[in-house]
TIVO-2410 file (N, C-alpha, C; in nm, 3 decimals):
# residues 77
REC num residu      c1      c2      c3 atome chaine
REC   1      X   0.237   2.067   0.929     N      A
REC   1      X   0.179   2.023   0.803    CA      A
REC   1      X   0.284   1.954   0.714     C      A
REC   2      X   0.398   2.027   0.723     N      A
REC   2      X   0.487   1.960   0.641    CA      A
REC   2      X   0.562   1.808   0.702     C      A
REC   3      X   0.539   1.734   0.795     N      A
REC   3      X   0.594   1.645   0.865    CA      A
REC   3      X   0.461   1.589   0.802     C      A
REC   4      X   0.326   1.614   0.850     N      A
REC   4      X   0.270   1.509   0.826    CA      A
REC   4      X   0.272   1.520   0.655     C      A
REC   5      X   0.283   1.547   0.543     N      A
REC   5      X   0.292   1.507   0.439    CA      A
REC   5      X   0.409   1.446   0.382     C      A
REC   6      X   0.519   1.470   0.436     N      A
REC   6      X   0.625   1.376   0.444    CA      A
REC   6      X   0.561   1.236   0.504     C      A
REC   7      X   0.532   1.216   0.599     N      A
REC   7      X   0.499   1.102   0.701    CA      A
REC   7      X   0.412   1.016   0.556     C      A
REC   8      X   0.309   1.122   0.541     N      A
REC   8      X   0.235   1.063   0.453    CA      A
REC   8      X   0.235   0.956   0.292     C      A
REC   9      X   0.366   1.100   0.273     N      A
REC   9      X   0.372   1.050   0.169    CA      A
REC   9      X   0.490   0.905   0.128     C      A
REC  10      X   0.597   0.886   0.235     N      A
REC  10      X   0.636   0.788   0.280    CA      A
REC  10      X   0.590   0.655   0.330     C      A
REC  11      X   0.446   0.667   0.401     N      A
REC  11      X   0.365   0.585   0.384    CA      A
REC  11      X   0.276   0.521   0.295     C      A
REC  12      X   0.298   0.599   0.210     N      A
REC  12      X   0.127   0.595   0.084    CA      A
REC  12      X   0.268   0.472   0.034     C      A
REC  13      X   0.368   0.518   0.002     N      A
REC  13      X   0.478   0.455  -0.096    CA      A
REC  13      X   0.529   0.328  -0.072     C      A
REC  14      X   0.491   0.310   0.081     N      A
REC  14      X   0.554   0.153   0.112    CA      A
REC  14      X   0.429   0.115   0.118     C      A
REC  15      X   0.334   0.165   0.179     N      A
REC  15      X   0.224   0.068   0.183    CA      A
REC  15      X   0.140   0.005   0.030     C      A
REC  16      X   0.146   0.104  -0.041     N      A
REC  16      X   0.113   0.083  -0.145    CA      A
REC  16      X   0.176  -0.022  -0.235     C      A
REC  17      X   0.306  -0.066  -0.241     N      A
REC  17      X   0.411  -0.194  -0.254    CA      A
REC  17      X   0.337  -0.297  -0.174     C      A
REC  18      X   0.316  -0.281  -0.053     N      A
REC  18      X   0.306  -0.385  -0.013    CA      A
REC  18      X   0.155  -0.440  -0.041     C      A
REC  19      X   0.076  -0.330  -0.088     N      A
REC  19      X  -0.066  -0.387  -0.104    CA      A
REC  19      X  -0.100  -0.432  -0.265     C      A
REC  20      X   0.044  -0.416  -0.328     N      A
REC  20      X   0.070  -0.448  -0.493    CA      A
REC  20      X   0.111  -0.593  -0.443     C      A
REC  21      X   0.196  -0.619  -0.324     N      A
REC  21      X   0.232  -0.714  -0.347    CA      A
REC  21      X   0.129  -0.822  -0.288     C      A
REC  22      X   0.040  -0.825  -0.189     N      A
REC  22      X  -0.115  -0.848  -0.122    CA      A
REC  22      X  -0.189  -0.909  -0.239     C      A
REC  23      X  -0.198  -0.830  -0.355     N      A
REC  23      X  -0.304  -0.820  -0.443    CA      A
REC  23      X  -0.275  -0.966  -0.528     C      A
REC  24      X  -0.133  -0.937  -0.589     N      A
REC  24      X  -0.091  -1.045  -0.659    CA      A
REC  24      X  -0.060  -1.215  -0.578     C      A
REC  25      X  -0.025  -1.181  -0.447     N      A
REC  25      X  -0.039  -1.320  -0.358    CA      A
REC  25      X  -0.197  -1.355  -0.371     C      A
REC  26      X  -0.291  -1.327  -0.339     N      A
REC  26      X  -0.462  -1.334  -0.355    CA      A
REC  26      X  -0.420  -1.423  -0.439     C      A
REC  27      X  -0.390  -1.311  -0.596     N      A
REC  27      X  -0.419  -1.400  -0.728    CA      A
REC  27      X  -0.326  -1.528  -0.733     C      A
REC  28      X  -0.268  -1.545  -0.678     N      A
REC  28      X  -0.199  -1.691  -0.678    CA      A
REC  28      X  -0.239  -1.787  -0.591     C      A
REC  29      X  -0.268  -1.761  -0.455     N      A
REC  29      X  -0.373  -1.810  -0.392    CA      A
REC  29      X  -0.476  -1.868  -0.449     C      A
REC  30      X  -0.575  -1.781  -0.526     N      A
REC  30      X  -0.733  -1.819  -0.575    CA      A
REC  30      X  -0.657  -1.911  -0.707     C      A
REC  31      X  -0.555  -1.890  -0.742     N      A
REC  31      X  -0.544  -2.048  -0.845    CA      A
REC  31      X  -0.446  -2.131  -0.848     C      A
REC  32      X  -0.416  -2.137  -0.685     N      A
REC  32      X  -0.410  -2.257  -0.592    CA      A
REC  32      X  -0.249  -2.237  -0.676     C      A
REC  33      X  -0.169  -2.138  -0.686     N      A
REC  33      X  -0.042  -2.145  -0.704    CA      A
REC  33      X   0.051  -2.166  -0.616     C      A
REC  34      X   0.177  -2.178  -0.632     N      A
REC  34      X   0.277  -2.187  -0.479    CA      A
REC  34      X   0.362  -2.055  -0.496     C      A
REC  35      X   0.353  -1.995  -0.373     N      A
REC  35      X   0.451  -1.860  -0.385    CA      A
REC  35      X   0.570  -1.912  -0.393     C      A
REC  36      X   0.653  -1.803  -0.471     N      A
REC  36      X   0.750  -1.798  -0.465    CA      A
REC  36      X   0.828  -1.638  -0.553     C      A
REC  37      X   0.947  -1.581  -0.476     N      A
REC  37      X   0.998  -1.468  -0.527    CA      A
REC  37      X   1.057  -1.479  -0.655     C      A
REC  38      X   1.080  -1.628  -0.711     N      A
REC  38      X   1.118  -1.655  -0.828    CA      A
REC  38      X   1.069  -1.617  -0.970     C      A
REC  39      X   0.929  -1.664  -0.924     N      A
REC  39      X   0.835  -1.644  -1.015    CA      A
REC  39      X   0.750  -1.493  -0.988     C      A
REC  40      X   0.702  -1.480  -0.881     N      A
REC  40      X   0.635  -1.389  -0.814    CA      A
REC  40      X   0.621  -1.271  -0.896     C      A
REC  41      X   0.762  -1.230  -0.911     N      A
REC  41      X   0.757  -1.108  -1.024    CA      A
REC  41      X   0.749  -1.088  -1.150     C      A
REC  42      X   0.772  -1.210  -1.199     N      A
REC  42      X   0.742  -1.227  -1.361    CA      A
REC  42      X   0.566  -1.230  -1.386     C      A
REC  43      X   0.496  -1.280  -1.294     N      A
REC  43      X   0.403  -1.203  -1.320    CA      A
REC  43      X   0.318  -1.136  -1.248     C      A
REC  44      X   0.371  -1.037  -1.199     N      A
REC  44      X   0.348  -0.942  -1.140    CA      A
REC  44      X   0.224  -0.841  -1.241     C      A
REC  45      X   0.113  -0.827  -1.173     N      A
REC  45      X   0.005  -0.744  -1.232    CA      A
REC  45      X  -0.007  -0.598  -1.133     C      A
REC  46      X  -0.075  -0.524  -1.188     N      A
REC  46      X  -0.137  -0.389  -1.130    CA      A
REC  46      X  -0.287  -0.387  -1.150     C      A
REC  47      X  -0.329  -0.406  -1.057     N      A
REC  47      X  -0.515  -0.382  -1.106    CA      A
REC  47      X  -0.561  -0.271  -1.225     C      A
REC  48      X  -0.657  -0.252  -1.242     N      A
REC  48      X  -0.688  -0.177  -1.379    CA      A
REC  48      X  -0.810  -0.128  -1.355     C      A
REC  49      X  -0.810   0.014  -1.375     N      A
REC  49      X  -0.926   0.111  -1.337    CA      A
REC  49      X  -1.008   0.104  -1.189     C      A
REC  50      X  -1.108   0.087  -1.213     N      A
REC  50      X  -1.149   0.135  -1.040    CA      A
REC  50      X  -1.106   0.031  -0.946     C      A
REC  51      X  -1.009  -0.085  -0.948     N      A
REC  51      X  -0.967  -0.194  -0.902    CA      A
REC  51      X  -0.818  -0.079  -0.804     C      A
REC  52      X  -0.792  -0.006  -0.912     N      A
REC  52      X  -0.626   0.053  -0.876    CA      A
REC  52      X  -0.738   0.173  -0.771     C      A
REC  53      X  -0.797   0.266  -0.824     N      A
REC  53      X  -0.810   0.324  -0.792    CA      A
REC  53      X  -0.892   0.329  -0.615     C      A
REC  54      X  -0.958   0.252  -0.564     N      A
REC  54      X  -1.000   0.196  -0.480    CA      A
REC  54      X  -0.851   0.141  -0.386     C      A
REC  55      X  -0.796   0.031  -0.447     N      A
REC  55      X  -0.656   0.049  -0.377    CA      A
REC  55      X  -0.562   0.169  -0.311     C      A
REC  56      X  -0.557   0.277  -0.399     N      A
REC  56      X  -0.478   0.358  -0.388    CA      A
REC  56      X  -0.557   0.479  -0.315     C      A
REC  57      X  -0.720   0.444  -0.275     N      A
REC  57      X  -0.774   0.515  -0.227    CA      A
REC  57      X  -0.756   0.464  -0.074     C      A
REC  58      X  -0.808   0.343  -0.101     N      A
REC  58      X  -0.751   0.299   0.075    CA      A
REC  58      X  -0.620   0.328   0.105     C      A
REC  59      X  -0.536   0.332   0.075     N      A
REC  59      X  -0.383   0.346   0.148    CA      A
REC  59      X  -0.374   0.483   0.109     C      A
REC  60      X  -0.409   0.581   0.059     N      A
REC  60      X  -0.412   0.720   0.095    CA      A
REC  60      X  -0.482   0.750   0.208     C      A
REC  61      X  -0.589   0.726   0.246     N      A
REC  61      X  -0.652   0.721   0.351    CA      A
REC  61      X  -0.591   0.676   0.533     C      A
REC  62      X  -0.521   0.561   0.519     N      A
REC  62      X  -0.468   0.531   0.580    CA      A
REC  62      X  -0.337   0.576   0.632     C      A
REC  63      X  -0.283   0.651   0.491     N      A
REC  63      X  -0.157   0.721   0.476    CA      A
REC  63      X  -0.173   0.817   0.533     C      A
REC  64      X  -0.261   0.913   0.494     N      A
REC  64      X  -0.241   1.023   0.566    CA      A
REC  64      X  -0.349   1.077   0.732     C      A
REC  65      X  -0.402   0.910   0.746     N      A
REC  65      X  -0.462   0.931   0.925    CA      A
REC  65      X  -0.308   0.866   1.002     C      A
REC  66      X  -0.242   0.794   0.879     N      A
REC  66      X  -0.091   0.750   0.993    CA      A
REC  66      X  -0.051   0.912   1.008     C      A
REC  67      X  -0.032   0.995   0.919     N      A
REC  67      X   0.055   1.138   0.915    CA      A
REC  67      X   0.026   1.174   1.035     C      A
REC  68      X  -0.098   1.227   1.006     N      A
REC  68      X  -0.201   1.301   1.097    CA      A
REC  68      X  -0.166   1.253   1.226     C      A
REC  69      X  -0.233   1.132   1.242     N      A
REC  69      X  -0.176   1.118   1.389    CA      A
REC  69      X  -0.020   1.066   1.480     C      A
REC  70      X   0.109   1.091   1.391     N      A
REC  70      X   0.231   1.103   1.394    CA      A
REC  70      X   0.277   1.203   1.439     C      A
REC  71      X   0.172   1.325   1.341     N      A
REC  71      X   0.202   1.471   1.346    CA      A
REC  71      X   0.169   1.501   1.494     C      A
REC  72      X   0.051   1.460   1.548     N      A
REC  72      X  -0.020   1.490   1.650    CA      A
REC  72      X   0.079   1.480   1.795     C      A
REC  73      X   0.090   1.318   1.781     N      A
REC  73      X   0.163   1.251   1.874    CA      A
REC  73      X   0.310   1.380   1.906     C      A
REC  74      X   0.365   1.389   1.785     N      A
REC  74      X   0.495   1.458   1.808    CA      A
REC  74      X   0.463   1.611   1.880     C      A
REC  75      X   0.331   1.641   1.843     N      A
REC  75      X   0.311   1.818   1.896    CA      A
REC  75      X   0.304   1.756   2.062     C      A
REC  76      X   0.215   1.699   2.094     N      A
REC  76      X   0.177   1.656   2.217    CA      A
REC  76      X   0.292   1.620   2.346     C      A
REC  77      X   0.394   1.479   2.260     N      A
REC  77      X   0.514   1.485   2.347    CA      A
REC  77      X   0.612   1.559   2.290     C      A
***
């Protein structure tokens, strides 16, 4: 139990960055902006109310079926 909530919670934390960073490429995308790391972070947003929460519901989800089946894998071999 305790591996997979480590596993988990190591996952929730990168994935979740990376789906902050997903969110805000979209929004530059849909108004036909050009990426770049220059700018990228200056305006950097966080969704707001059930936008975050839906986010952070999927990558918990995902977070902890990666644990789960990490945990598994390791009992097995």
């Amino acid at each position: 139990m305790k591996t997979t909530m480590i596993v988990s919670g190591i996952t929730f934390s990168v994935f979740f960055a990376e789906a902050l960073i997903h969110y805000n490429y979209g929004i530059l995308e849909t108004k036909n902006l050009p990426f770049s790391w220059n700018t990228f972070f200056q305006d950097f947003t966080v969704p707001k109310g059930k936008s975050l929460a839906k986010m952070a519901t999927i990558v918990g989800v995902a977070s902890v079926l990666t644990g789960e089946l990490i945990s598994y894998v390791e009992e097995k071999f």
